[in-house]
C-alpha positions as CSV (number, residue, x, y, z in Angstrom):
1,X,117.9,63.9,98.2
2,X,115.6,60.9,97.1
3,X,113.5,58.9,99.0
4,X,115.7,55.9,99.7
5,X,118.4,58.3,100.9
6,X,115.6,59.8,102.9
7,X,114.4,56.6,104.2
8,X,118.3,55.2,105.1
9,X,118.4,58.4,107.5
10,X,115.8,58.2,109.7
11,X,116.7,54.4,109.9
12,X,118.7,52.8,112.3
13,X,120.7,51.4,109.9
14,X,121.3,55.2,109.2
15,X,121.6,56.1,112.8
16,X,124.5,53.3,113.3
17,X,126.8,54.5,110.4
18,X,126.0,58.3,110.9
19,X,127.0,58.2,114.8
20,X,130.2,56.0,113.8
21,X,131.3,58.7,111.1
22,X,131.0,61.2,113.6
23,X,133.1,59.2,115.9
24,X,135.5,58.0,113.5
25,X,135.7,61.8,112.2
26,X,137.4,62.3,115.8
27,X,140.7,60.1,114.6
28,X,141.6,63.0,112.5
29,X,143.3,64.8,115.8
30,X,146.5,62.8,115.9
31,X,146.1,62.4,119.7
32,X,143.0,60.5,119.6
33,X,143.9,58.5,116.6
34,X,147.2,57.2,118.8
35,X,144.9,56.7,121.9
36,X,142.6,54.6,120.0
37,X,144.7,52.5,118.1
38,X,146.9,51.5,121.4
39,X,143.5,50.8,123.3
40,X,142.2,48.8,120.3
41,X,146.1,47.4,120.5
42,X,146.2,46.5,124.3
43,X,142.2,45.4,124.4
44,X,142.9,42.2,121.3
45,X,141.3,39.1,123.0
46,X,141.1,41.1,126.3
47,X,144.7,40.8,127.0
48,X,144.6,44.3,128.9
49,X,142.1,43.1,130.9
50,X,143.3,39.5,131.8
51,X,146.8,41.4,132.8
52,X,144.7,43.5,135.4
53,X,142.9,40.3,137.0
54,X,146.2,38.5,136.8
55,X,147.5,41.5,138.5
56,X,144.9,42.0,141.1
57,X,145.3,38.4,141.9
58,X,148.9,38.9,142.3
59,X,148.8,41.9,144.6
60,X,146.1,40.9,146.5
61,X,146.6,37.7,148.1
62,X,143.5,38.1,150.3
63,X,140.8,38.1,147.3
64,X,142.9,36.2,144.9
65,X,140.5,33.8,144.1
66,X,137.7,36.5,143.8
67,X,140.2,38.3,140.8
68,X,140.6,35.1,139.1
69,X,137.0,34.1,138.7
70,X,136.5,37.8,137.4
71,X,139.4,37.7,135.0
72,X,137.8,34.1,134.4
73,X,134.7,35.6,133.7
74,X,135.8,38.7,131.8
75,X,137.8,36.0,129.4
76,X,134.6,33.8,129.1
77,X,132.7,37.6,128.1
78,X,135.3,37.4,125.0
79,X,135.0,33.9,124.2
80,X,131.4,34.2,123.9
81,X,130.9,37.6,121.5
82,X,133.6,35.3,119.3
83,X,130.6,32.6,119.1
84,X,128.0,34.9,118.5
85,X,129.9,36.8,115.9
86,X,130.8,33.9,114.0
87,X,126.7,33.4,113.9
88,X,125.6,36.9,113.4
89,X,128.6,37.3,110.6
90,X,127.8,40.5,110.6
91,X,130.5,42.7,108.3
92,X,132.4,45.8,109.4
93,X,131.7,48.8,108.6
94,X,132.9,49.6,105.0
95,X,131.9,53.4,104.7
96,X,135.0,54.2,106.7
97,X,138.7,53.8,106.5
98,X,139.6,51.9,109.7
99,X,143.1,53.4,111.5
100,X,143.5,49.5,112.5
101,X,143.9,46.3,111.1
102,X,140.9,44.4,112.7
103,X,141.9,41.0,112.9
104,X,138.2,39.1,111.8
105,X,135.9,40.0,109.3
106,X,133.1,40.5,111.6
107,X,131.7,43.1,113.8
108,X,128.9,42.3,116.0
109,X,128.6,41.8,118.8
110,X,132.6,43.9,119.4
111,X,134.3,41.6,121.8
112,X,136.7,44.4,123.0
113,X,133.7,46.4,124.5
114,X,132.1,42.3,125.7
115,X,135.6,42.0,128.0
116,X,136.2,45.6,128.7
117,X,132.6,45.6,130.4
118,X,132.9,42.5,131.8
119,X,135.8,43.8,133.6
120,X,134.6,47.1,134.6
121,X,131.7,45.0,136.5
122,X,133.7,42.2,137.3
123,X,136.7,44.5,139.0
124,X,134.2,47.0,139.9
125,X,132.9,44.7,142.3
126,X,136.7,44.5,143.6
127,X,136.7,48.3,144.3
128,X,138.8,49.4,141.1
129,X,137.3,52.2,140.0
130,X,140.1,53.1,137.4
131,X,138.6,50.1,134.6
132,X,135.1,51.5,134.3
133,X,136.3,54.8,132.4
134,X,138.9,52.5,130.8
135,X,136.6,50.5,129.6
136,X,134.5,53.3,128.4
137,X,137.5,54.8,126.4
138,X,137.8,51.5,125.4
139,X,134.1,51.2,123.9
140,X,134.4,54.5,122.2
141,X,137.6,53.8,120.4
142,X,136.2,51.0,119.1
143,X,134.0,53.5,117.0
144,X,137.3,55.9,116.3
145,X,139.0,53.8,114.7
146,X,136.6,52.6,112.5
147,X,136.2,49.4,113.3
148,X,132.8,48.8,114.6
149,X,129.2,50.3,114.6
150,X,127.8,52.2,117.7
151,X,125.3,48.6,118.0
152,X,128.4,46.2,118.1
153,X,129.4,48.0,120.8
154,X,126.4,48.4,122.9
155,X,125.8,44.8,122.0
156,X,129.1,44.0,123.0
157,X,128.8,45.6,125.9
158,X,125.7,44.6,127.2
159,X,127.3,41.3,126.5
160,X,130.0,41.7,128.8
161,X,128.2,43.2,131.3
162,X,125.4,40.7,131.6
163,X,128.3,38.0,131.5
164,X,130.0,39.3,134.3
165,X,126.2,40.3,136.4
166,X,125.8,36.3,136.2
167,X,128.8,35.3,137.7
168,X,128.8,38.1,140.6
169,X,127.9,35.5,143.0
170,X,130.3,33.1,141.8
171,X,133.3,35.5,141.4
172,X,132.9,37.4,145.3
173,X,132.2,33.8,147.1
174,X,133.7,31.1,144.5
175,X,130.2,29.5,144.9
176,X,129.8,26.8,147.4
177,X,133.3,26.6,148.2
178,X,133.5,29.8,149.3
């Protein structure tokens, strides 16, 4: 091994794409490689999570406005990791063949795991406890399939989560309206 090689290891840079081949190495097993890509299918521009506000809001006619100010919130999480990636322009990953067809050339921050976490806290708040794993699974196949490295997701995420932390007040009490 040289030096660079040696240096790129104990990098981050090295950290990011050795965790995300060990991940991606997981979409071998057919199972996971169908999980992923209908996760990474169901979670383009949030659209599983907007369906589960738009649900909640249906079903629950006593907290309706509460579910649409979180699904409000959880779409503004994806609106706003599309701005910063068109900043950052930050590529994908290119040491890996991706099991999707990502639909933008850029990766960072990953605006499935910004609107899966918004959700998780956003609905959270709600009492559905089902989305936080769900939005985990949806995190990590972000990862499986190739399509993003381990810090677009946790940036993505923390994104997301911040997003939906901000609007708390907002989304349980619809601010001074109540």
């Amino acid at each position: 091994m040289d030096h660079l090689d040696d240096i790129d290891h104990r990098s981050l840079w090295g950290a990011d794409r050795r965790i995300l081949s060990a991940f991606h190495a997981r979409g071998a097993d057919p199972r996971v490689a169908t999980a992923a890509r209908a996760l990474s299918w169901a979670g383009e521009h949030g659209a599983l999570w907007l369906a589960a506000g738009l649900a909640g809001a249906a079903v629950d006619a006593g907290r309706r406005g509460a579910w649409l100010r979180g699904t409000a919130l959880t779409a503004g999480a994806h609106l706003v990791s599309s701005g910063v990636k068109r900043v950052v322009r930050r590529p994908r990953p290119a040491h890996v063949q991706p099991l999707v067809r990502a639909l933008g050339r850029h990766s960072f921050p990953s605006s499935h795991a910004a609107s899966a976490c918004a959700a998780a806290v956003a609905f959270g708040a709600l009492g559905v406890h089902a989305i936080p794993p769900l939005a985990a699974a949806m995190c990590v196949s972000r990862l499986v399939v190739g399509v993003h490295y381990p810090s677009d997701v946790a940036a993505g995420a923390a994104l997301g989560a911040l997003t939906a932390r901000i609007g708390a007040r907002w989304m349980r009490k619809g601010g001074a309206r109540g």
